[in-house]
N, CA, C and O atoms as a printed pandas DataFrame, in Angstrom:
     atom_number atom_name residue_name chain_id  residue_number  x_coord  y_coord  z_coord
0              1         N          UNK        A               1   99.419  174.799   54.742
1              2        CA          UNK        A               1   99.232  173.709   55.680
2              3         C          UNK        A               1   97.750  173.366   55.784
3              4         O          UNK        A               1   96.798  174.130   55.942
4              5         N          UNK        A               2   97.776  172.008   55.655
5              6        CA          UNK        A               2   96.283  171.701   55.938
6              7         C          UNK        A               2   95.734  171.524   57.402
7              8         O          UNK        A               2   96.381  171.361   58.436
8              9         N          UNK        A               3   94.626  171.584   57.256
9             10        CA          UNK        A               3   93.391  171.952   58.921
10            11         C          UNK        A               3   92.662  170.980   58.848
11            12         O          UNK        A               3   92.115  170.892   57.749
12            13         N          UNK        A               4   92.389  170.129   59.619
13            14        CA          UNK        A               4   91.385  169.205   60.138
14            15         C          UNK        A               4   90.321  170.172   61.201
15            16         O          UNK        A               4   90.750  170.985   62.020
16            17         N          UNK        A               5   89.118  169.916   61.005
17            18        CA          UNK        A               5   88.052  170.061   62.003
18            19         C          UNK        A               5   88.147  168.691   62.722
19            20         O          UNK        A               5   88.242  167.593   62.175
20            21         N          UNK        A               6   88.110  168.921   63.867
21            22        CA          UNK        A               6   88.146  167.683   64.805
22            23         C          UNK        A               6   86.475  167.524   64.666
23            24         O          UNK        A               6   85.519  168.205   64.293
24            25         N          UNK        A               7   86.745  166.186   65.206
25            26        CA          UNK        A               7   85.279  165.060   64.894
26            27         C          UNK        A               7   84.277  165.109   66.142
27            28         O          UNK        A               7   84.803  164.575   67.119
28            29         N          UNK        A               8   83.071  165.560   66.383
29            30        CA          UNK        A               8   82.424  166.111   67.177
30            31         C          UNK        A               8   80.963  165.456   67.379
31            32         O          UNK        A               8   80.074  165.734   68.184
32            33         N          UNK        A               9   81.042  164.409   66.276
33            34        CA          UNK        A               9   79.304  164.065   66.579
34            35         C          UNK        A               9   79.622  162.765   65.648
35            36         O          UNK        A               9   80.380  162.801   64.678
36            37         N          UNK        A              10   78.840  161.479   66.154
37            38        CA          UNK        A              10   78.533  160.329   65.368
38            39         C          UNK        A              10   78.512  160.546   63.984
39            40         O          UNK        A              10   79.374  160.221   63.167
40            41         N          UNK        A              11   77.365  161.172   63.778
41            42        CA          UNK        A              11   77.349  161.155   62.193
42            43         C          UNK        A              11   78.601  161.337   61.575
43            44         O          UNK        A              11   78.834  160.413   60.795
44            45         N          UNK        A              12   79.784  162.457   61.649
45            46        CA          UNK        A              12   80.657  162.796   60.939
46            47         C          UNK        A              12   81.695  161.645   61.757
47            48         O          UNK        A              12   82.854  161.800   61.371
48            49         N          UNK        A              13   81.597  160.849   62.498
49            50        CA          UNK        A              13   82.736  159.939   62.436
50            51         C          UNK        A              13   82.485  158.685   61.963
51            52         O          UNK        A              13   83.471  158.005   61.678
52            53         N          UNK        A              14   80.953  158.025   61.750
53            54        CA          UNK        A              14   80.686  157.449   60.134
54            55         C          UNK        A              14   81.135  157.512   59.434
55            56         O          UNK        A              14   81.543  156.448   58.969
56            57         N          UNK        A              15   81.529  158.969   58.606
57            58        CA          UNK        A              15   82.109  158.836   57.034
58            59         C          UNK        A              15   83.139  158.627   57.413
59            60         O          UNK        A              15   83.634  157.902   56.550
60            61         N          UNK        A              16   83.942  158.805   58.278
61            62        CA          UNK        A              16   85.208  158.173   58.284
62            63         C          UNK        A              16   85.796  156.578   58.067
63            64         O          UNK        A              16   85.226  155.532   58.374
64            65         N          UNK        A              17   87.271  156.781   57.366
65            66        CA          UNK        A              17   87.442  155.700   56.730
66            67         C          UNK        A              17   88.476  154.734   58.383
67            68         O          UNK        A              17   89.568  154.996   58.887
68            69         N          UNK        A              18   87.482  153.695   58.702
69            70        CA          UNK        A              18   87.901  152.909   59.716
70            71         C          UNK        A              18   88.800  152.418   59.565
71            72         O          UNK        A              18   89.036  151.833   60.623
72            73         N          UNK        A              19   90.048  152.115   58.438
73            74        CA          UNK        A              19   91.074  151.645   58.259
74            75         C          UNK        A              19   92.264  152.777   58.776
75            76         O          UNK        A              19   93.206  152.385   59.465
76            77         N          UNK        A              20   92.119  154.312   58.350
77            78        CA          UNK        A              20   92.742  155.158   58.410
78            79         C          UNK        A              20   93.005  155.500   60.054
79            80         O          UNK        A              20   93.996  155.975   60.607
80            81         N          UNK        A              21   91.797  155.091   60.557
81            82        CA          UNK        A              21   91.825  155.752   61.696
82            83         C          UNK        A              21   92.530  154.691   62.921
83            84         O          UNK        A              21   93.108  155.089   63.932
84            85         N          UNK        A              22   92.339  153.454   62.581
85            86        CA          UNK        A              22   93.307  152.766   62.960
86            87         C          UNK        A              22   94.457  152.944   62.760
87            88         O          UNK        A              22   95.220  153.036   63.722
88            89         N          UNK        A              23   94.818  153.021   61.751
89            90        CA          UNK        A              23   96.490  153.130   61.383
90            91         C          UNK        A              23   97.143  154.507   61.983
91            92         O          UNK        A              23   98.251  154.534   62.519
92            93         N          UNK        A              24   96.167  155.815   61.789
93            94        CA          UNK        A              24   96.615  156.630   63.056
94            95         C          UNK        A              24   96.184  156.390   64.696
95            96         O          UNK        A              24   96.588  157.133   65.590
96            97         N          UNK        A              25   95.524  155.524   64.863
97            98        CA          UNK        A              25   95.320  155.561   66.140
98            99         C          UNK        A              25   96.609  154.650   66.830
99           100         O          UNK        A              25   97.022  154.959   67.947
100          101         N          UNK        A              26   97.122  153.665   66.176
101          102        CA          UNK        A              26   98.172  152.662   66.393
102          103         C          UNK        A              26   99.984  154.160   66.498
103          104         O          UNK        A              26  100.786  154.377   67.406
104          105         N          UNK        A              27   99.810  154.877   64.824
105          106        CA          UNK        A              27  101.225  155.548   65.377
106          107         C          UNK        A              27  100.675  156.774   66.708
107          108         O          UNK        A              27  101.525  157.370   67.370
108          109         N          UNK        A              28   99.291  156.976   66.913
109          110        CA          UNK        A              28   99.785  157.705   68.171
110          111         C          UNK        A              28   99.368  157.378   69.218
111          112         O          UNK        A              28   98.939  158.212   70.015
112          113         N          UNK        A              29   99.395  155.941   69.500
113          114        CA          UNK        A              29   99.722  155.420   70.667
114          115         C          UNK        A              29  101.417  155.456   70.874
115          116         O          UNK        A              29  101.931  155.599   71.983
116          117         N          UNK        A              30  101.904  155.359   70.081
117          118        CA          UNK        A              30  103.685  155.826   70.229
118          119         C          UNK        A              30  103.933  156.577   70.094
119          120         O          UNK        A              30  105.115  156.413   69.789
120          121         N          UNK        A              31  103.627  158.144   70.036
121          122        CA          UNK        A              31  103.901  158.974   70.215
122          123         C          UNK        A              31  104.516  159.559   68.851
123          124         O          UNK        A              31  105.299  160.506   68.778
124          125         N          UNK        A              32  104.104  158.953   67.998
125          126        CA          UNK        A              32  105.223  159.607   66.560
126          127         C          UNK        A              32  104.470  160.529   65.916
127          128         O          UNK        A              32  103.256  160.335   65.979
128          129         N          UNK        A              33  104.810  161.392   65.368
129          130        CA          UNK        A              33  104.216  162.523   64.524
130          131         C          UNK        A              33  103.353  162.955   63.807
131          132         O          UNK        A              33  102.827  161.934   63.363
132          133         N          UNK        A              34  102.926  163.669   63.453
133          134        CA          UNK        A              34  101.776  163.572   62.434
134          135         C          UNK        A              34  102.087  165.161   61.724
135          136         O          UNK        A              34  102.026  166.274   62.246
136          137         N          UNK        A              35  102.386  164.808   60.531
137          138        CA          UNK        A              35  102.414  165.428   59.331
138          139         C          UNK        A              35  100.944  165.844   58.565
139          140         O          UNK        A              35  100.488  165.227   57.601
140          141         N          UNK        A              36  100.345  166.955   59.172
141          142        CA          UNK        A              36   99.207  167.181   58.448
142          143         C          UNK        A              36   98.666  166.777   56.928
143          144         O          UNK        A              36   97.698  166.103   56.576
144          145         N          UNK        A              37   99.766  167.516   56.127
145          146        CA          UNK        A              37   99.897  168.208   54.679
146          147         C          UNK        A              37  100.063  166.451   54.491
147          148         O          UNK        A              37   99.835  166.407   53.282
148          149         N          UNK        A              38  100.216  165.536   54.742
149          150        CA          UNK        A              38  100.975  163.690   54.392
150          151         C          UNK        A              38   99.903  162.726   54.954
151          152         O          UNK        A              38  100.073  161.522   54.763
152          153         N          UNK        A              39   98.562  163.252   55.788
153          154        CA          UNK        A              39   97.429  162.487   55.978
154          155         C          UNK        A              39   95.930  163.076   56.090
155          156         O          UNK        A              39   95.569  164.251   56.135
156          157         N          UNK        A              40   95.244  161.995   56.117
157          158        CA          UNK        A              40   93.642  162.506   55.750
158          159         C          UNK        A              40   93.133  162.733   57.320
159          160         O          UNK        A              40   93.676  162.368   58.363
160          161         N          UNK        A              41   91.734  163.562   57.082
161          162        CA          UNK        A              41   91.111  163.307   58.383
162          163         C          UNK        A              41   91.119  162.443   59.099
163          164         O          UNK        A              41   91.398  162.674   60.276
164          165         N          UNK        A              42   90.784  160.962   58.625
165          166        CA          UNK        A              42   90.491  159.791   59.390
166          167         C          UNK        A              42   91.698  159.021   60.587
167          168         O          UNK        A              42   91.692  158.590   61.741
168          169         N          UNK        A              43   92.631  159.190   59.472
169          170        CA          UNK        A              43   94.051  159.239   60.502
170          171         C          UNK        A              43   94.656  160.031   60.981
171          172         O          UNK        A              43   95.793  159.818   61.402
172          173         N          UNK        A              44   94.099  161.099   61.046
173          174        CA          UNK        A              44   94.488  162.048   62.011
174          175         C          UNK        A              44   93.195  162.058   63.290
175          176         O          UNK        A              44   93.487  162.013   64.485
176          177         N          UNK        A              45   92.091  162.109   62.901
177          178        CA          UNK        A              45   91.040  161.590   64.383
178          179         C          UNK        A              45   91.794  160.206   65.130
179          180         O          UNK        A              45   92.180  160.127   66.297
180          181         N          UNK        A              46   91.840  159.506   64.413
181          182        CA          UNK        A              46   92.390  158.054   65.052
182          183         C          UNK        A              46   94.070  158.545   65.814
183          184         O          UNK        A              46   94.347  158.143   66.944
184          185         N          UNK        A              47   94.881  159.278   65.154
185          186        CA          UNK        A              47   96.039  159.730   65.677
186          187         C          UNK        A              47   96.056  160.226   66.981
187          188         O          UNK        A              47   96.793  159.911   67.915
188          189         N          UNK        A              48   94.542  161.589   66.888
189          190        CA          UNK        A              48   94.666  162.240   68.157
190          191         C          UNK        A              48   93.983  161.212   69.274
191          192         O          UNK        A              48   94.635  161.220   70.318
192          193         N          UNK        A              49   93.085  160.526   69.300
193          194        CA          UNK        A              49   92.986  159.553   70.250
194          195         C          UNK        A              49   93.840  158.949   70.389
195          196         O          UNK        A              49   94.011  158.734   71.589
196          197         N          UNK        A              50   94.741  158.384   69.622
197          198        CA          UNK        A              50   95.755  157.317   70.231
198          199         C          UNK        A              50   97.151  158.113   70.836
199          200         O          UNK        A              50   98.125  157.409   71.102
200          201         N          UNK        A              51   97.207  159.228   70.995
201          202        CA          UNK        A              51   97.691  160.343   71.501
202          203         C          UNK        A              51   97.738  160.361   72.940
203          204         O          UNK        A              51   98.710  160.252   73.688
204          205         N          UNK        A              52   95.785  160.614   73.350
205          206        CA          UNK        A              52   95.315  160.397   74.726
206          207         C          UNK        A              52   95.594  159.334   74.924
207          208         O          UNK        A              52   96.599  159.223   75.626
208          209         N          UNK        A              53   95.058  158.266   74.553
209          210        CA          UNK        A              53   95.378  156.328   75.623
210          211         C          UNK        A              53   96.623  156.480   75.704
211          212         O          UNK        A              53   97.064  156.645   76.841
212          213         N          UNK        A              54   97.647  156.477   74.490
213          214        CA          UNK        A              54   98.897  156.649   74.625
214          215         C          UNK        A              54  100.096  157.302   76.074
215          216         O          UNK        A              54  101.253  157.103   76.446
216          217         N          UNK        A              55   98.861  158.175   76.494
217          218        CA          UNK        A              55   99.098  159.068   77.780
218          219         C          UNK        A              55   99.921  160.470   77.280
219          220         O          UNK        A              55  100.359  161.183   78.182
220          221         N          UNK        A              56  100.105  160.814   76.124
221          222        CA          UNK        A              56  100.987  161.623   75.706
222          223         C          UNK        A              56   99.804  163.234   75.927
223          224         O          UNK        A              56  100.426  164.224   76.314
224          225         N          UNK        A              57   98.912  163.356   75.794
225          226        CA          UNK        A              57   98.437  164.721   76.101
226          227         C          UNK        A              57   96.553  164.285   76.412
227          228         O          UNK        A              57   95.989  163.257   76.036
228          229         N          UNK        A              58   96.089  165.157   77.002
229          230        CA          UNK        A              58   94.483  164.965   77.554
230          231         C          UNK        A              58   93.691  165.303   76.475
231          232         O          UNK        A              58   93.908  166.000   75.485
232          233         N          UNK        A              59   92.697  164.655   76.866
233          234        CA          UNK        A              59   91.201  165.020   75.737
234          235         C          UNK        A              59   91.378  166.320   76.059
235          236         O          UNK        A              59   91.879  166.949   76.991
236          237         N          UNK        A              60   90.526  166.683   74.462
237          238        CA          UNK        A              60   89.818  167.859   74.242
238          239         C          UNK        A              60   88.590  168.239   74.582
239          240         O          UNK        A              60   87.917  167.369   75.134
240          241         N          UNK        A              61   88.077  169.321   74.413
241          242        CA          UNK        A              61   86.625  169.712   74.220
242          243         C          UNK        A              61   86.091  168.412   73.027
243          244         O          UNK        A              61   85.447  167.394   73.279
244          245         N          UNK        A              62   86.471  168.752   72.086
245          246        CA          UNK        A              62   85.968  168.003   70.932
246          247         C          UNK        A              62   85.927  166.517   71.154
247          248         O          UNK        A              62   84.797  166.040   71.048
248          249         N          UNK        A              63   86.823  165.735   71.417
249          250        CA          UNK        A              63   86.752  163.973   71.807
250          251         C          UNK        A              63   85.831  163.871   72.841
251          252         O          UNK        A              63   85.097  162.885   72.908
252          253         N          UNK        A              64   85.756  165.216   74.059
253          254        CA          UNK        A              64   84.615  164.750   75.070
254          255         C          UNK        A              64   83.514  164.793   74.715
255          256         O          UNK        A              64   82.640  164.075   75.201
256          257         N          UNK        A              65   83.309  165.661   73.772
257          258        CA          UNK        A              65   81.587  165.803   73.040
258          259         C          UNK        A              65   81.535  163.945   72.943
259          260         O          UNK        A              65   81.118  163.056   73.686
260          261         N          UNK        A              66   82.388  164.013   71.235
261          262        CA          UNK        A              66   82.197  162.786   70.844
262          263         C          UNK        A              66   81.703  161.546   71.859
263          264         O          UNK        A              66   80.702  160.842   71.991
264          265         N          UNK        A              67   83.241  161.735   72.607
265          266        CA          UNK        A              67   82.671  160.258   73.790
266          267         C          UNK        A              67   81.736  160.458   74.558
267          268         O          UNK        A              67   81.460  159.431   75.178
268          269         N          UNK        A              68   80.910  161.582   74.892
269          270        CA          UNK        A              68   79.810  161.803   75.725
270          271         C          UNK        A              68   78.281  160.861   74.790
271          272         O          UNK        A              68   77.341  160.153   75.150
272          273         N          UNK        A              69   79.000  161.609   73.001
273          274        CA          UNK        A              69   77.437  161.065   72.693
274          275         C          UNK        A              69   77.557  159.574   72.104
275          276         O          UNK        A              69   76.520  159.042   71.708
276          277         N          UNK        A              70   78.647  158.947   72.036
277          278        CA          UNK        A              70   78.708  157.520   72.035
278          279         C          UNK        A              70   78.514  156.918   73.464
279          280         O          UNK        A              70   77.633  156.064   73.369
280          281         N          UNK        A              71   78.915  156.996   74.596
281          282        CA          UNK        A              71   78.496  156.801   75.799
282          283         C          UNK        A              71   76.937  156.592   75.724
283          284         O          UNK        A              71   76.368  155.502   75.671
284          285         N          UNK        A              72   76.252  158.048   75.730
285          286        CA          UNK        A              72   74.381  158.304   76.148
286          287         C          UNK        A              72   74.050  157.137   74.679
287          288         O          UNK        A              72   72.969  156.612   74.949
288          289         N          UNK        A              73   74.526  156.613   73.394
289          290        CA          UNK        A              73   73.944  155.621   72.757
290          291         C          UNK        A              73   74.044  154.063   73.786
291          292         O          UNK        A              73   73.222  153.155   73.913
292          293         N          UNK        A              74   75.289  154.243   74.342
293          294        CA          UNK        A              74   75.303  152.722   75.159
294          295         C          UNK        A              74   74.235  152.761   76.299
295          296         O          UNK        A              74   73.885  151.586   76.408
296          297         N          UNK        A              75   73.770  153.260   76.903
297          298        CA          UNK        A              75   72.922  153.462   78.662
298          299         C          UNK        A              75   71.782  153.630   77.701
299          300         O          UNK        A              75   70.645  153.841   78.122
């Protein structure tokens, strides 16, 4: 089974592919599955956020980093 490192800092959510992460962020706003071993990092970061808005389970440690240091770039 494959392992994703969740996405923790700007730089590493750059290389990510912005198409992917849409397309998982869209199936987990509905709540549908995610098959590790059947997708890449990018749609699986985009999955687990659309997870949270979705209302289906709470941020992590890891998404709060992230949104903390995209936040301190906006102020």
């Amino acid at each position: 089974m494959q392992v994703f490192q969740p996405v923790e800092n700007i730089a590493d959510f750059r290389s990510l592919d912005e198409g992917e992460i849409l397309c998982g962020y869209l199936d987990g706003m509905t709540g549908s599955p995610c098959t590790l071993a059947e997708v890449s990092r990018s749609y699986w970061h985009g999955w687990r956020n659309g997870l949270v808005d979705g209302g289906f389970t709470e941020r992590d440690g890891p998404q709060l980093r992230l949104e903390a240091q995209f936040w301190a770039l906006s102020t």
